[in-house]
C-alpha positions as CSV (number, residue, x, y, z in Angstrom):
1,X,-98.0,165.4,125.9
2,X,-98.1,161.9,127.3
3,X,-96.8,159.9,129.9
4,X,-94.7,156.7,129.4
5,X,-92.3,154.8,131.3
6,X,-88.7,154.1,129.4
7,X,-88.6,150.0,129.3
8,X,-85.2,149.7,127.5
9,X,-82.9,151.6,124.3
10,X,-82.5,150.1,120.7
11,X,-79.0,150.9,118.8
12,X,-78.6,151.9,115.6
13,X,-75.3,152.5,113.5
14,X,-77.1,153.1,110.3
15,X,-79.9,156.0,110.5
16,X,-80.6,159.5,109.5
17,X,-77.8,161.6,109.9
18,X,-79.8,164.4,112.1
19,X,-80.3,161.4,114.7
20,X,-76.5,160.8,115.2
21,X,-75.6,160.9,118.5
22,X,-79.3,160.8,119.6
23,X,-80.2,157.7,122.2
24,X,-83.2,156.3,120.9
25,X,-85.2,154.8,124.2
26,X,-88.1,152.4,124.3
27,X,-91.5,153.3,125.7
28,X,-94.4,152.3,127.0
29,X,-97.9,154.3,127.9
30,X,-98.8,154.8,131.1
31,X,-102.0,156.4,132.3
32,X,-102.3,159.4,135.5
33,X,-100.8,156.9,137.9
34,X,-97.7,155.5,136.0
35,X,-99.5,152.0,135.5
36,X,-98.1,150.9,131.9
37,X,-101.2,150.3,129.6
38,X,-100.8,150.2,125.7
39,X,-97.9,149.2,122.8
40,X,-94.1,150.2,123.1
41,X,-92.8,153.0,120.9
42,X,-89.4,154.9,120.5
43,X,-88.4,158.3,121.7
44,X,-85.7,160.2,121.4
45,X,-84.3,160.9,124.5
46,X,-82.9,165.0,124.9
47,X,-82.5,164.6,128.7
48,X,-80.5,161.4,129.5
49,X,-83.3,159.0,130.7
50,X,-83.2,155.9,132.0
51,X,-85.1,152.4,132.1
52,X,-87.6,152.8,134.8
53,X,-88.3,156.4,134.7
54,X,-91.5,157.6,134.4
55,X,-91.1,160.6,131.2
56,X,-93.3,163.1,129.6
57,X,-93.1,162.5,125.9
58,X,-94.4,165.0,122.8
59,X,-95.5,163.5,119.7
60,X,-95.9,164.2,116.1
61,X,-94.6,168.2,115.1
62,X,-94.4,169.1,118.7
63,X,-91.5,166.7,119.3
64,X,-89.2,168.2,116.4
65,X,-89.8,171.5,118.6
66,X,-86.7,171.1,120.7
67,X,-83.1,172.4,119.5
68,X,-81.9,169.1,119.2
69,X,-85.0,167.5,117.1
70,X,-85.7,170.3,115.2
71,X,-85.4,169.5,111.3
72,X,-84.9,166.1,112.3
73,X,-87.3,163.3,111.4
74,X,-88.9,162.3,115.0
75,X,-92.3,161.1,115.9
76,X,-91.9,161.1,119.6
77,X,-89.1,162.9,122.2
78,X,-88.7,162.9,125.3
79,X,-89.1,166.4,126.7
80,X,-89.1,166.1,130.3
81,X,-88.7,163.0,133.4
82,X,-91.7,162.9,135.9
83,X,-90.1,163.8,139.6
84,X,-93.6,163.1,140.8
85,X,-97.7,163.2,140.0
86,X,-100.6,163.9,141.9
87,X,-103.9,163.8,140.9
88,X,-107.0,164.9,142.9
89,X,-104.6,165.7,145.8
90,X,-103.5,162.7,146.2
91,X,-99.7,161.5,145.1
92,X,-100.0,158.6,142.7
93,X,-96.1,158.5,141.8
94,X,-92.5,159.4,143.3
95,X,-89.4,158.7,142.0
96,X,-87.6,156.7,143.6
């Protein structure tokens, strides 16, 4: 799993049919603390995200795990949306 934070969507009409209906969201790397560091990719998005929010994300086999991806050709899903993180005791990141 990694974090990311959603930076905008990309529309397609023409694509495989398994990704019809699927919202395909721009990403970028974060690291612990939700400080974007590294190139943008695209998810799909199986919870509704939005631009700004801070996601966990699931890469490679593991994203065409989920009922929606499965048999589906996906490098990278979105699999859950960061309420908040703490690391060492300390809260780095709440959403707001």
């Amino acid at each position: 799993m990694r974090i990311a934070r959603v930076i905008g969507t990309t529309v397609s009409t023409i694509k495989d049919e398994n990704l019809t209906g699927r919202k395909l969201l721009i990403l970028r790397p974060t690291d612990e603390t939700g400080k974007v560091n590294g190139k943008p990719y695209v998810a799909v998005d199986t919870l509704d995200a939005g631009v700004g929010d801070l996601v966990l994300t699931a890469h490679g086999s593991g994203g065409r795990q989920t009922n929606q991806t499965k048999n589906s050709p996906v490098d990278a899903v979105i699999m859950a949306v960061i309420d908040w993180l703490e690391v060492a005791g300390e809260e780095v990141y709440r959403q707001s």
